[in-house]
C-alpha positions in Angstrom: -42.1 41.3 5.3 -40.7 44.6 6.8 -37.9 45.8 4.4 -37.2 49.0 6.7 -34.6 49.4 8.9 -36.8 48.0 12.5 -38.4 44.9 12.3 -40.8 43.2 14.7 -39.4 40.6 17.3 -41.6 37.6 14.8 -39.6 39.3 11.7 -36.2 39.3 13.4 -36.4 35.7 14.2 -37.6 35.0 10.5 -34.7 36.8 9.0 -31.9 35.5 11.2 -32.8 32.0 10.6 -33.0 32.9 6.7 -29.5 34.6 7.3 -28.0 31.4 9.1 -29.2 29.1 5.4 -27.7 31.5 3.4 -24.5 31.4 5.3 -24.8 27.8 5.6 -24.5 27.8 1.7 -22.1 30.5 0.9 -19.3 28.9 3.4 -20.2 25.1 2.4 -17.4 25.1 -0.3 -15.4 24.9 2.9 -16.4 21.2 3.5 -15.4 20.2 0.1 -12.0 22.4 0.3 -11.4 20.8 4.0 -11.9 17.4 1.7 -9.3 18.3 -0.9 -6.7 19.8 1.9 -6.9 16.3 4.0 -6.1 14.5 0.8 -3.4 16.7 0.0 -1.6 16.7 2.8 -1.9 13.1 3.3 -3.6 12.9 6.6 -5.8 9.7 5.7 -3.0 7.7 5.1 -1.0 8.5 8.0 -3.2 7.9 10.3 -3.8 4.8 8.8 -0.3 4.2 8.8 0.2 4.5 12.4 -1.9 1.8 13.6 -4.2 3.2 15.9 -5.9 6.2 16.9 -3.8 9.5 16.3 -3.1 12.9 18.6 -2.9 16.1 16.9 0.7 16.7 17.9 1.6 13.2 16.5 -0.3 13.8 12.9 1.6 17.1 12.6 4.8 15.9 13.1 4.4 13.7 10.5 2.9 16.0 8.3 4.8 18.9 5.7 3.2 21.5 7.5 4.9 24.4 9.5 5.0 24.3 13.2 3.0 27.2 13.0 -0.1 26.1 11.5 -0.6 23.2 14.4 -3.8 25.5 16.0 -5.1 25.7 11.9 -4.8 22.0 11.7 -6.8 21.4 14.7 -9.5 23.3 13.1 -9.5 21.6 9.9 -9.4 17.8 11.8 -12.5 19.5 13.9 -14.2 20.0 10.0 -13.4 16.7 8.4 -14.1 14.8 11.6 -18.2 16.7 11.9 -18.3 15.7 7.8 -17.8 12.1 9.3 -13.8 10.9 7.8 -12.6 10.5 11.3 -13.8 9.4 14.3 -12.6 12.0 17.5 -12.1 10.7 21.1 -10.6 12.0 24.0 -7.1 10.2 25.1 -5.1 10.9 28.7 -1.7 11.6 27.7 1.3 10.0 30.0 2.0 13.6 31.1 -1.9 14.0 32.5 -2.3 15.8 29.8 -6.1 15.7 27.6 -5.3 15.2 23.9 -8.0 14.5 21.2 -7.0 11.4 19.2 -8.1 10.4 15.8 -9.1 7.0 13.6 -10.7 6.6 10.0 -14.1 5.9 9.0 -15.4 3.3 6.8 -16.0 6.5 4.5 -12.3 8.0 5.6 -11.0 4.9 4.1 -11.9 5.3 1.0 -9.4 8.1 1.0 -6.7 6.2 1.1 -4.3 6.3 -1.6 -3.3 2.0 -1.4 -6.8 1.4 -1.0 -7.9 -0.4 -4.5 -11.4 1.6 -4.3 -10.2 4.9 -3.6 -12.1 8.0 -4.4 -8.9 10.1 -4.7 -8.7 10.4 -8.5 -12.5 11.6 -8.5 -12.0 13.5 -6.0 -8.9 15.5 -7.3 -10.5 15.7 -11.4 -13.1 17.0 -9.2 -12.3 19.7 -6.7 -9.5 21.3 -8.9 -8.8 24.6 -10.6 -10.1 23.6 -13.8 -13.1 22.0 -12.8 -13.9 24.8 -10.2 -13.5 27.6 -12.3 -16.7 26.3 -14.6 -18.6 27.1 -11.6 -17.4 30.6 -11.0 -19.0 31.4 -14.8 -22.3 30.1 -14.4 -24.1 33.5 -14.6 -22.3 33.9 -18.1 -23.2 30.4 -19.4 -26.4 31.7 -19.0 -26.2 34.4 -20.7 -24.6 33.1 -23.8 -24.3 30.8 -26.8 -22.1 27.9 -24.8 -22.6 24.3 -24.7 -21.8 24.0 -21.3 -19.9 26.7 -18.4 -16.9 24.3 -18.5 -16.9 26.3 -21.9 -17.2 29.5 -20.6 -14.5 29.3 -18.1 -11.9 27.7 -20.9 -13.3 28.2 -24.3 -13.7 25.0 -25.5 -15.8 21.9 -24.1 -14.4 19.6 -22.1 -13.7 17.2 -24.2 -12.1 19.2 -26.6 -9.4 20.6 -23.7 -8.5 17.2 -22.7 -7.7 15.9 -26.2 -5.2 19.3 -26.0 -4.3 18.8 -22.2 -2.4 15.2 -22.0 -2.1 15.5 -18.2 -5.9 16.2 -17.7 -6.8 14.0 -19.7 -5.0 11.4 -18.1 -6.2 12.4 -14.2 -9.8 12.1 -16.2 -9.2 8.4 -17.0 -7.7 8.0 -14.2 -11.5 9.7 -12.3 -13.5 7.4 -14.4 -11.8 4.4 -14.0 -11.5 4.6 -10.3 -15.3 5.2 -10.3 -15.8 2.2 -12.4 -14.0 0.2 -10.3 -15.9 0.8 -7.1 -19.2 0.5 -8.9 -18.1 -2.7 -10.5 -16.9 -4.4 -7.0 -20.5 -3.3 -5.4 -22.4 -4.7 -8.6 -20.4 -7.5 -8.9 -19.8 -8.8 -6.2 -21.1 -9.2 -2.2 -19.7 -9.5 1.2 -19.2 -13.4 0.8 -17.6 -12.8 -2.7 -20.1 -14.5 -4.5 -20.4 -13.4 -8.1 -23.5 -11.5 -8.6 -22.3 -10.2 -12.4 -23.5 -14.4 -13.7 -26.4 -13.8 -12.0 -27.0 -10.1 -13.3 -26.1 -11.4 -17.2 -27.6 -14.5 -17.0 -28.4 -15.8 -20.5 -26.5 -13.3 -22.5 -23.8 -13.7 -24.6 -22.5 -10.4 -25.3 -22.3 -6.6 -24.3 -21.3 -3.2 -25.2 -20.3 -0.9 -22.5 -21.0 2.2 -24.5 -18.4 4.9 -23.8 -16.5 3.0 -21.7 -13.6 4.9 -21.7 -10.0 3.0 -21.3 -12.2 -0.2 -20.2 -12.0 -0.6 -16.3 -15.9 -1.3 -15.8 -16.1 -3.6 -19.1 -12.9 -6.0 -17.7 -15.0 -6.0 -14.5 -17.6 -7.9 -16.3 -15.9 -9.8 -18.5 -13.7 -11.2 -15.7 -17.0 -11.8 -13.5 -18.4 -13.4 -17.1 -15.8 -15.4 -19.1 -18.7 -16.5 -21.0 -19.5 -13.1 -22.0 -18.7 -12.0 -24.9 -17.9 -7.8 -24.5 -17.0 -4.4 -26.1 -15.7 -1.0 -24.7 -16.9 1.5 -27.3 -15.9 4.9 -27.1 -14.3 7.7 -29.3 -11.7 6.3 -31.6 -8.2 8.5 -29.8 -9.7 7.1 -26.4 -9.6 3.6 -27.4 -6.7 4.0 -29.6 -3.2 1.9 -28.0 -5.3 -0.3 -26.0 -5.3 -3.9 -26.4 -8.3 -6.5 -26.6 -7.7 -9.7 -24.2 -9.9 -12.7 -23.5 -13.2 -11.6 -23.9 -12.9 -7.9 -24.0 -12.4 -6.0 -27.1 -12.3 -2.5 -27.8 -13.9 -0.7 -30.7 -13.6 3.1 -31.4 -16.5 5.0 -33.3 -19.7 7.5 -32.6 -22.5 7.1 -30.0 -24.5 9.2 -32.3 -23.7 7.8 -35.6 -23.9 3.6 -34.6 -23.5 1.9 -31.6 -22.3 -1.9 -31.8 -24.7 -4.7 -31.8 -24.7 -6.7 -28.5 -27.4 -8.7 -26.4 -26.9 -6.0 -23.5 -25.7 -2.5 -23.5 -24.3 -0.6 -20.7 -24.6 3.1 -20.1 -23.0 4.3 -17.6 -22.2 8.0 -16.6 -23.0 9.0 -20.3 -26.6 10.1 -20.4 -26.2 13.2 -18.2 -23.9 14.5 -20.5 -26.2 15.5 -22.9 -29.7 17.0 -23.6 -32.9 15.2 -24.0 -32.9 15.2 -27.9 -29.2 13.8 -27.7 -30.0 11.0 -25.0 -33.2 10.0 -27.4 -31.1 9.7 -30.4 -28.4 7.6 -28.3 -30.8 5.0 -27.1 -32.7 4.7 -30.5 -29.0 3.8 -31.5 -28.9 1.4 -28.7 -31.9 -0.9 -30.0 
């Protein structure tokens, strides 16, 4: 390639489309931020509320927006709606006028905050100020000693700031658990309600669900499994204050120390966390 200032006409075409990718990746923390606005504001749920497809005017009438912005929010709908949360039509008004209208998605509803698998809590321990910032020191994580950039950006791992941080650390458990539960309602069970967890456990009597957290995935099985026999393991002050029931109990200790005896044992969103050495030395503990 020609890195003067004239190009040929095959160069030109080359280096615009390379300019349009690169654009398409610096301005794609748009779609995410248009995410976390919509959520914000509240726009799921009232359009959800109203019944039936939505106008713009209507939406920002009922939204805490100023009258101002109304032009901004059509831009934003036109964002969300192309990343596939709404559905856009257009509606003849009684006054002749044309008027776009709006209606959820089967994914726009699960950004609904009454809706018992709603992604909101990920979502919000996702795309917020603390969580973002990590990414903003990548380049230094790289160039130092830390674990991980979450480090970086707040001196201490992540872990470590939520033991200080009482309110992130609940909106974390709060992530997780709402995670667990829509992974647990898909594993468990199907369209027709038919429990798919006997089936899946079949012949076992007992299971650790190692870091488990505050226990949302491990009730799921136990209440799909009466006759399974289960424990949510994870650090002891995550466990601590919770209390066992039926067929769940909950034990506090070290993945990397022991890990509980049981006929099955669940890992779930624990093995990323950690480098290959660390993962080895977990499931050697797991056998």
């Amino acid at each position: 390639m020609n890195f003067g200032a004239m190009v040929s006409k095959n160069e030109a075409s080359d280096i615009l489309e390379a300019q349009a990718l690169i654009w398409k990746h610096i301005f794609s923390y748009v779609n995410s931020m248009s995410l976390n606005c919509i959520v914000e504001l509240g726009i799921p749920d009232a359009i959800y509320k109203y019944g039936k497809p939505m106008s713009l005017s209507v939406l920002a009438s009922m939204l805490p927006i100023n009258s101002e912005k109304i032009q901004s929010l059509s831009r934003l709908m036109r964002i969300v709606t192309q990343s596939g949360f709404f559905y856009a039509e257009k509606y003849i008004a009684q006054d002749g006028n044309e008027e776009e209208v709006y209606q959820l998605t089967k994914v726009g509803q699960l950004l609904l905050k009454e809706n018992p698998l709603s992604m909101i809590p990920f979502l919000s321990r996702t795309l917020n100020e603390t969580r973002i910032k990590s990414c903003l020191f990548l380049s230094n994580w790289f160039q130092n000693g830390d674990y991980t950039a979450f480090q970086s950006a707040h001196g201490s791992t992540i872990w470590e700031f939520a033991n200080h941080k009482q309110e992130f650390k609940e909106h974390f458990n709060e992530a997780m658990a709402s995670d667990s539960k829509l992974t647990a309602a898909c594993l468990l069970y199907n369209g027709e309600e038919i429990n798919l967890g006997e089936r899946l456990f079949e012949g076992l009597n007992s299971l650790v669900d190692v870091g488990g957290g505050t226990g949302t995935m491990t009730k799921a099985i136990a209440s799909a499994c009466p006759q399974l026999n289960c424990i949510c393991f994870d650090l002891p002050h995550v466990v601590a204050g919770l209390k066992n029931y039926t067929n769940v109990t909950f034990f506090g200790g070290d993945m990397f120390k022991a890990i509980p005896q049981a006929d099955a044992i669940l890992l779930k969103c624990v093995l990323h966390n950690w480098e290959d050495v660390e993962c080895v030395k977990i499931l050697k503990l797991c056998k």
